[in-house]
C-alpha positions in Angstrom: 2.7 -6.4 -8.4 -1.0 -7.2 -7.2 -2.4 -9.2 -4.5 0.0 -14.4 -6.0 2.7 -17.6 -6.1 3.4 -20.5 -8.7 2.7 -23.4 -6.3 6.1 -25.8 -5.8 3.5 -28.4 -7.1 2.3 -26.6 -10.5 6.6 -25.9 -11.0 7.2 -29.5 -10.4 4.5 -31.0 -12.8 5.7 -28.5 -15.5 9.3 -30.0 -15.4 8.2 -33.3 -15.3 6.2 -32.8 -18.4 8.8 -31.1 -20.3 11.2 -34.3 -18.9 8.9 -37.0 -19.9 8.8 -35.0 -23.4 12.3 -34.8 -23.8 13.6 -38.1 -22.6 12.1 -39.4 -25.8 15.1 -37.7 -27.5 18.3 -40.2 -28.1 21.6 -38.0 -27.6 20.0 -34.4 -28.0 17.8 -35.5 -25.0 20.4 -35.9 -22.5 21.2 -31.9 -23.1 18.2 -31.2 -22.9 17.2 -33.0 -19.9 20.4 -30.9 -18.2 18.6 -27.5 -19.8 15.6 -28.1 -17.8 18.2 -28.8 -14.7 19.2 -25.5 -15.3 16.2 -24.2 -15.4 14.9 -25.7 -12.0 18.4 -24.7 -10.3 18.2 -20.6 -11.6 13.8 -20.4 -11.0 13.4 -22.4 -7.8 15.2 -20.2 -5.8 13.2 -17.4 -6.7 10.2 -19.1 -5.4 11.7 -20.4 -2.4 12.3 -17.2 -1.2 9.2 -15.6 -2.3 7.9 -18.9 -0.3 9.7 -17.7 2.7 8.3 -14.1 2.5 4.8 -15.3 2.2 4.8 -17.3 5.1 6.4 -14.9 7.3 3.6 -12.1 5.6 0.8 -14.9 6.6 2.0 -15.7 10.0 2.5 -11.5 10.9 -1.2 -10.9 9.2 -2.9 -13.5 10.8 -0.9 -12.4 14.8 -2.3 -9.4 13.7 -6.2 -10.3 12.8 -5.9 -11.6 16.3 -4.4 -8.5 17.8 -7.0 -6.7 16.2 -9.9 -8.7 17.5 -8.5 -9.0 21.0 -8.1 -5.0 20.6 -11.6 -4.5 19.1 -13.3 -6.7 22.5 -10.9 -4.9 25.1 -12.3 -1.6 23.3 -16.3 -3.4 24.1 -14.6 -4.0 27.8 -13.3 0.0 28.5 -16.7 1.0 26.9 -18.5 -1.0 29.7 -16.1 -0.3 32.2 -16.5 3.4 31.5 -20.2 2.8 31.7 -20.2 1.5 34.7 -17.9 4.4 36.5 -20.2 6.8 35.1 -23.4 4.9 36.4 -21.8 4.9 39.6 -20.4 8.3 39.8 -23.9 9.4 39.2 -25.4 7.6 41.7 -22.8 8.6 44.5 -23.9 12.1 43.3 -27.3 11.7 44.0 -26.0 9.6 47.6 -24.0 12.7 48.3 -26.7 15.4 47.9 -29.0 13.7 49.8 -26.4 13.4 52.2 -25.8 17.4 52.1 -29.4 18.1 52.6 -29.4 15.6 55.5 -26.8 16.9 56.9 -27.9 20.0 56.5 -31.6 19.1 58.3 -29.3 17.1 61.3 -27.7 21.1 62.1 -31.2 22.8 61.5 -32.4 20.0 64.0 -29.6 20.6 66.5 -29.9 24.3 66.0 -34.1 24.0 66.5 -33.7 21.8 70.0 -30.5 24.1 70.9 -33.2 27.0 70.8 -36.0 24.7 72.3 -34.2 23.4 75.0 -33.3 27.7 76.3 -36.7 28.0 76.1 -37.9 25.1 77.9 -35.0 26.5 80.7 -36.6 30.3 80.5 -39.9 28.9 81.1 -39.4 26.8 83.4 -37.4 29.8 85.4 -40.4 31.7 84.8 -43.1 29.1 86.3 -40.6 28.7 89.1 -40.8 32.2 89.8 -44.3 32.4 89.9 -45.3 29.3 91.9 -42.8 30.8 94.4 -45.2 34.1 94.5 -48.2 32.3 94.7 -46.5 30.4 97.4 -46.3 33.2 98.7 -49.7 34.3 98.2 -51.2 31.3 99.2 -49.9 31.9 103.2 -52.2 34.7 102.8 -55.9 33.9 104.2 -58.7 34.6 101.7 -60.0 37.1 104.5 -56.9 39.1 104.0 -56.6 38.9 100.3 -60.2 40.0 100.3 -59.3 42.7 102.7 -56.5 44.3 101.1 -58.3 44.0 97.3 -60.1 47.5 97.1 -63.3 45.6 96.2 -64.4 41.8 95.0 -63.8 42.4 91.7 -60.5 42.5 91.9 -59.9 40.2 94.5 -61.7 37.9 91.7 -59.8 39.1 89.1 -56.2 38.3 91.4 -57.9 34.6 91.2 -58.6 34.3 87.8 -55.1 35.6 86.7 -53.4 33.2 88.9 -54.9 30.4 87.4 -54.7 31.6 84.1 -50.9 32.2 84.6 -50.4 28.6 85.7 -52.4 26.7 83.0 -50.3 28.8 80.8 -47.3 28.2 82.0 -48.5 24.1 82.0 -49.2 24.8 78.5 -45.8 25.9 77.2 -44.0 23.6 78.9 -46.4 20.8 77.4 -46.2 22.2 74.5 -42.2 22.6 74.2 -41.5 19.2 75.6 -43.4 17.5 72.8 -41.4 19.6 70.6 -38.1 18.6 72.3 -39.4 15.2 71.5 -40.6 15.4 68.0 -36.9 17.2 67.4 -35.2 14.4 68.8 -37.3 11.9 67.0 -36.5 13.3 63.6 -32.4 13.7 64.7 -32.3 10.3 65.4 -34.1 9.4 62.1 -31.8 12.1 60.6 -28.8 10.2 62.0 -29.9 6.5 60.8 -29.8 7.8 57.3 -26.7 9.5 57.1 -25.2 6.8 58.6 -27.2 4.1 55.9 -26.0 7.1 53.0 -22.3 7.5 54.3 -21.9 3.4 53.8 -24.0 3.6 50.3 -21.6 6.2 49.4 -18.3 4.0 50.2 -19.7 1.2 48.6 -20.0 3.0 45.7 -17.0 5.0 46.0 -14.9 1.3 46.0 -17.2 -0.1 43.1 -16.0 2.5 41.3 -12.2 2.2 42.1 -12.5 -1.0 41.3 -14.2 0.1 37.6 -11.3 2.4 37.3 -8.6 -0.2 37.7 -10.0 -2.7 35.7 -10.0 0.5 33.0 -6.6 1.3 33.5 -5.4 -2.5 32.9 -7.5 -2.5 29.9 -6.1 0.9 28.6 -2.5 -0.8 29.5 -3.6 -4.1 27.6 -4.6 -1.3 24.5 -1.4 0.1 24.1 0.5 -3.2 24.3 -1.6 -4.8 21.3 -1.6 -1.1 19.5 2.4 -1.3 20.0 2.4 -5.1 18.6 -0.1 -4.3 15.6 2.3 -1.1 14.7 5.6 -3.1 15.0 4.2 -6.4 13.3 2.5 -3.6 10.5 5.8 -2.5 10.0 7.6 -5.6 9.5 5.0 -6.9 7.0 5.6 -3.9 5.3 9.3 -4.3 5.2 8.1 -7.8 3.8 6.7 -6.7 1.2 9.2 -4.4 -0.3 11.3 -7.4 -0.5 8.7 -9.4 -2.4 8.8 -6.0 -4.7 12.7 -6.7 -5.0 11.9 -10.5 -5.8 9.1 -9.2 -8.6 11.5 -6.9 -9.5 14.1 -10.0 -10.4 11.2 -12.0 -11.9 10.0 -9.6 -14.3 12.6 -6.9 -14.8 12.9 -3.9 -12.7 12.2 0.0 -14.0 10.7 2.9 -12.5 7.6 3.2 -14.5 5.1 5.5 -15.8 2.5 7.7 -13.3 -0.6 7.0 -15.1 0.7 5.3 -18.4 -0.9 2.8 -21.0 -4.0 4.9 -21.4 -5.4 3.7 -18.2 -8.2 6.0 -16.8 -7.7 5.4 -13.2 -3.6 5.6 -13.7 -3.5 8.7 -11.1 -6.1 7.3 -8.7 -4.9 8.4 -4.5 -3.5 6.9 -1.7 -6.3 6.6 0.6 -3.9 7.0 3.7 -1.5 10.1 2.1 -3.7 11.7 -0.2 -0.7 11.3 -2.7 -0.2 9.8 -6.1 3.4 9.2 -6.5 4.7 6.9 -4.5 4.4 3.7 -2.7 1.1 3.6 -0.9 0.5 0.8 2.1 -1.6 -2.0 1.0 -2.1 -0.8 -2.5 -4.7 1.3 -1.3 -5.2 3.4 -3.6 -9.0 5.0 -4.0 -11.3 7.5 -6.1 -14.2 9.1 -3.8 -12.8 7.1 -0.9 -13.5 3.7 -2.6 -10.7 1.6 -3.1 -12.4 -0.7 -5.5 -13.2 0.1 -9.1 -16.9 -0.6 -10.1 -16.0 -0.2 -13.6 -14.0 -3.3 -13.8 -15.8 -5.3 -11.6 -14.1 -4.5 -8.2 -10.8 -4.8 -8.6 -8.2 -2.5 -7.0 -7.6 0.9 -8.7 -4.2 1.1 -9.8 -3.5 -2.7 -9.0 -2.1 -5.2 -11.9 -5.7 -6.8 -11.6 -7.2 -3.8 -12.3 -5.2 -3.2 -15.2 -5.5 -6.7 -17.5 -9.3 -6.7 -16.4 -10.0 -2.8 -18.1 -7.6 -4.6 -20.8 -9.4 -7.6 -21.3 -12.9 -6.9 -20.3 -12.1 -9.6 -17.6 -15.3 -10.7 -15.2 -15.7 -10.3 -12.4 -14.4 -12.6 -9.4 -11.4 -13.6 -10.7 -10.1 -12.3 -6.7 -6.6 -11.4 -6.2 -3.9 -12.2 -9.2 -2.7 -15.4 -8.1 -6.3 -16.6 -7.7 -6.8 -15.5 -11.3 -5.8 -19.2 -13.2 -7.8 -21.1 -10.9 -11.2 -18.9 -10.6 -10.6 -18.7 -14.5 -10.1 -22.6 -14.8 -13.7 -22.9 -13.1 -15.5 -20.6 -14.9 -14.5 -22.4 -18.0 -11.8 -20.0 -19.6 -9.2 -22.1 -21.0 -5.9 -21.6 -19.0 -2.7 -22.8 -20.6 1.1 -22.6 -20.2 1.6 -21.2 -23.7 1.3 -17.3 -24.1 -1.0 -15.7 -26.4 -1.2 -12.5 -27.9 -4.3 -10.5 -25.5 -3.8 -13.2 -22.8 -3.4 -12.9 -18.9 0.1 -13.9 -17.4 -0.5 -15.0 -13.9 2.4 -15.0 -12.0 1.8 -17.1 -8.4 4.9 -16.1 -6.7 4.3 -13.8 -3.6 1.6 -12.8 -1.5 -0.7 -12.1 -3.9 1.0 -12.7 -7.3 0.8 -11.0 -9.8 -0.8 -10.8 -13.8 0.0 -8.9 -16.5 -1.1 -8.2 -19.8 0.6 -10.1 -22.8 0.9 -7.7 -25.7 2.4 -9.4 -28.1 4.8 -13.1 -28.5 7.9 -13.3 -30.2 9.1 -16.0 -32.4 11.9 -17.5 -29.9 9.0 -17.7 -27.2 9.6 -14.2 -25.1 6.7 -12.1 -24.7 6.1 -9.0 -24.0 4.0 -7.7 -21.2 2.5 -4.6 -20.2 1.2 -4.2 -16.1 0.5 -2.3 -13.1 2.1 -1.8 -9.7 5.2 -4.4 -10.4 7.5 -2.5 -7.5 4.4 -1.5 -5.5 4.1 1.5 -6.2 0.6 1.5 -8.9 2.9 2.9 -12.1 2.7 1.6 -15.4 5.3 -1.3 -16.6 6.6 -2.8 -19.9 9.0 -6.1 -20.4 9.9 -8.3 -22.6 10.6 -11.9 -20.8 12.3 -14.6 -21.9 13.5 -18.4 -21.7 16.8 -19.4 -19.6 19.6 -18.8 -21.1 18.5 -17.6 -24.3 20.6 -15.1 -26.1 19.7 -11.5 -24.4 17.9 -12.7 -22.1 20.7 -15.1 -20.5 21.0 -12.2 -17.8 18.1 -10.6 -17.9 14.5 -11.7 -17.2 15.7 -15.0 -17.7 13.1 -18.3 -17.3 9.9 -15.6 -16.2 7.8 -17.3 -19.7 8.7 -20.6 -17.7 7.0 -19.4 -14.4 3.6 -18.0 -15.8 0.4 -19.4 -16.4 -1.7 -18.0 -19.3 -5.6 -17.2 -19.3 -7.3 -16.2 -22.3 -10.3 -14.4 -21.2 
């Protein structure tokens, strides 16, 4: 089975044609006519419920393109999202050291006019204690401090070192209230900032919560689409072993041959197991992690496209199998409803049909077919199919020559 479905329309103008063809017939037609009944009544159902799976297939691919898409832009959202909180986080770094180093300057500050203002206390103790001795002093005449001086140089000496006690005194207290008020200045600058910082900092702080909740709805959003992508994979999945069962009743059913027909790329690996045997999801099966074969043309390795093409030195284009009688049609290959030895059977039933190789055609109009990946699972196939009806092929592959369209490439 590859990736096709005879249209309702094709089956309907075959039967008319064989109808018109046969109602020329007197008494022999009117059997006839009921053959072809027959025929519609056993194949139709076939179709109808290959129909059914396709649609249900389409509708579950194309919820899940959309999925997809709505996953890939909440993925662009989180990126941006996570941007953003990193952006921020950085810069509330940055807010917060400058914080700590004004913080920081704000206690050397406090500690710097804690010291300034003992000083300022000690010195003004001390000038206090001397303008009280030269109070003191100065209720002594300058007769009497003259007199009790041992000569005039040190009486002048007593004068100069009062005065240069006092204008130093007046100098340090100068000098330590400008400091006091430089100090307080730069706390109250100190202050403003921290205060501007500490509300830079909650502003960012809430930007970013707000960043971090829109991430964690997106995240939530994520694993509801990656829950509906998983469940809607594995129903598609489920699908399409049915369609295998429904090729399966078409064409015969048979396990197959791992690498058979002289195929070179029969044990070609699942790109998602790493295994040959076995079914693998999508028919993705791959050499050097390509799943499409540039010696045919690019068609699927292992696929029943891939097959008839290395058969039949098919171009390339023809698409998936049931695409094969109409891309063939408009290339100019002659496409026909009677087999032929070397031939391409296209099969349009399912979700991508399916073509096989016609090896040979026998004289009561079976043929016999040779393919890839009938039951999904990339093996080698033979059958021999059949008309309804028809001696041994009453139960068995009955009608399947009825349902195919033949390209000769």
């Amino acid at each position: 089975m590859s990736k096709v479905q005879v249209s309702k329309t094709k089956m309907k103008k075959l039967i008319q044609r064989k109808l018109r063809k046969w109602q020329k017939v007197t008494a022999v037609g009117t059997v006839v006519i009921a053959a072809v009944l027959t025929i519609s009544m056993s194949v139709v159902p076939h179709f109808v419920a290959a129909d059914s799976f396709d649609d249900q297939i389409r509708a579950l691919q194309q919820e899940n393109v959309q999925k997809k898409s709505a996953l890939s832009a909440l993925k662009v959202e989180a990126s941006s999202f996570q941007d953003a909180i990193n952006q921020l986080q950085a810069q509330i770094a940055v807010v917060q050291q400058q914080i700590d180093e004004n913080t920081t300057k704000q206690n050397d500050l406090q500690a710097k006019i804690e010291e300034n203002q003992k000083e300022l206390t000690r010195q003004r103790t001390v000038l206090g204690d001397n303008i009280r001795v030269m109070y003191v002093e100065n209720q002594i005449t300058t007769i009497e401090i003259l007199a009790s001086s041992k000569n005039l140089s040190e009486f002048v000496d007593k004068e100069e070192s009062r005065a240069v006690v006092m204008n130093k005194i007046q100098d340090t207290l100068q000098r330590i209230a400008a400091l006091q008020e430089e100090l307080d200045s730069q706390k109250v600058e100190v202050e403003r900032l921290l205060a501007e910082q500490k509300t830079q900092e909650e502003q960012l702080s809430y930007s970013r919560s707000e960043q971090a909740r829109l991430l964690s709805y997106n995240q939530s959003q994520q694993k509801d689409y990656t829950k509906q992508l998983a469940v809607n994979s594995a129903r598609i999945a489920d699908l399409k072993e049915q369609q295998a069962i429904e090729n399966a009743r078409l064409f015969g059913g048979g396990g197959g041959v791992l690498g058979g027909g002289g195929y070179p790329w029969g044990y070609a690996k699942c790109i998602h197991t790493g295994q040959i045997d076995g079914k693998c999801s999508n028919y993705d099966w791959g050499i050097n992690g390509s799943i499409w074969n540039p010696s045919t043309g690019g068609y699927g390795y292992r696929n029943c496209t891939d097959w008839v093409a290395w058969r039949l030195d098919a171009p390339a284009g023809l698409g998936n199998a049931k695409q094969w009688d109409d891309r063939a049609a408009a290339m100019g290959y002659t496409v026909s409803s009677t087999p032929k030895r070397g031939s391409a059977a296209v099969s349009n039933s399912g979700e991508y049909g399916h073509v096989m190789y016609v090896e040979g055609v026998d004289a009561d109009g079976s043929i016999v077919i040779s393919d890839y990946n009938r039951g999904g699972t990339g093996l080698y196939n033979t059958a021999t199919l059949g008309k309804v009806g028809e001696g041994r092929f009453r139960n068995a592959n009955s009608g399947a020559v009825s349902t195919l369209t033949f390209v000769y490439l």
